[in-house]
Phi, psi and omega in degrees: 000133171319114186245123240252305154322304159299301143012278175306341159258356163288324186309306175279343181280343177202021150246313215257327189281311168267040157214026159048051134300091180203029153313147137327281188285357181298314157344272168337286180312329197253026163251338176291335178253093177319082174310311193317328205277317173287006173253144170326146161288000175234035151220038156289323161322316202269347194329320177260007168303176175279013184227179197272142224240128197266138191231345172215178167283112186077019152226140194230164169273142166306140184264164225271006167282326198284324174269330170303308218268002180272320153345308191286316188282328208274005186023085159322132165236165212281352195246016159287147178252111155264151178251136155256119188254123163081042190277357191083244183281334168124005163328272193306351147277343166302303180315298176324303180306340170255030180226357176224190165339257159195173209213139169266100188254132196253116164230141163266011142228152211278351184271292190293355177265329175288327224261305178296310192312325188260341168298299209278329145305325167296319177257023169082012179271105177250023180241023165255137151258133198261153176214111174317106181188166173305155186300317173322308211254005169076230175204078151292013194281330193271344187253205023280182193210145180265352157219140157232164193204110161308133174240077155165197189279143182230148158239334173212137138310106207297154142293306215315308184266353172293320188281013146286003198235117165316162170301136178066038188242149203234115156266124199210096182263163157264096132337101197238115165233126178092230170257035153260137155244164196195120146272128143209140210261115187277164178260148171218138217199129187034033192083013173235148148280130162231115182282135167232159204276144172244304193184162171247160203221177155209147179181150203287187190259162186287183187252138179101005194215042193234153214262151197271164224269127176304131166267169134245150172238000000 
């Protein structure tokens, strides 16, 4: 039998922890949420690996430095409301929900939005809402929100979701151009985002969030 907990503490003991990754709660959080419970059932082995883990086309579970460390820069604080964009199965919205408020999770399909409903009812996450929609357009009905956070790659940002993320409110995409990536966690201040470089990443870009396409004439 698998033992899923060793697994998990390795998983932080030699991804997230040697990325100078060491808040207490992010730690906490990600030895407490059984990613395994959140992967397709036939990539539960791979559930703890380094890399980002593919459940569709042009989507992935973040692999787990990569969600630490955007964790790390957006510094959570416990009475904020997050937009989780793209979470899949609802990992990174579990790991979130025990470092805030409550977090609002954007799934663009009706299997993976059902499939995160019953994990995270299993583990007891009652501060996510999962709410079904294209990704592009987030949920403003639940925000605004004072942190959002992608899981996966952007190359241009909708307004629909920068005008959902309050004033003095943190944002944190992986920018991806070609295969290089770059997280950065924008600020937002009188209606403008302004970014600063956090760390580099890589992940495919989400759908609805690919840079719009150039004619030449």
């Amino acid at each position: 039998m698998t033992d899923y907990a060793k697994r998990r503490t390795f998983m932080v003991d030699t991804q997230v922890r040697p990325s100078d990754v060491t808040k207490f709660p992010i730690i906490d959080a990600m030895l407490s949420v059984p990613r395994e419970a959140f992967v397709p059932r036939d990539k539960r082995e791979a559930a703890y690996v380094g890399e980002n883990i593919e459940i569709a086309l042009s989507r992935v579970i973040l692999e787990p430095r990569t969600l630490a460390k955007m964790l790390d820069a957006l510094e959570l604080s416990g009475n904020e409301l997050v937009l989780d964009i793209g979470p899949g199965y609802g990992y990174s919205s579990a790991v979130i929900a025990r470092m805030c408020e409550a977090v609002v999770a954007v799934e663009d399909d009706a299997d993976r939005v059902s499939e995160a409903q019953s994990a995270l009812s299993e583990l007891g996450a009652d501060g996510v809402i999962m709410h079904e929609a294209p990704l592009a357009e987030g949920a403003a009905e639940h925000g605004p929100y004072d942190v959002v956070i992608l899981q996966g790659g952007v190359e241009s940002l909708p307004e629909a979701i920068s005008d959902q993320l309050k004033d003095e409110g943190r944002i944190a995409c992986l920018f991806m151009e070609g295969a290089l990536g770059t997280v950065r966690i924008g600020h937002k201040s009188d209606g403008h985002i302004s970014w600063r470089y956090a760390f580099n990443a890589s992940a495919p870009v989400l759908p609805g969030f690919e840079k719009a396409a150039e004619f030449a004439l």
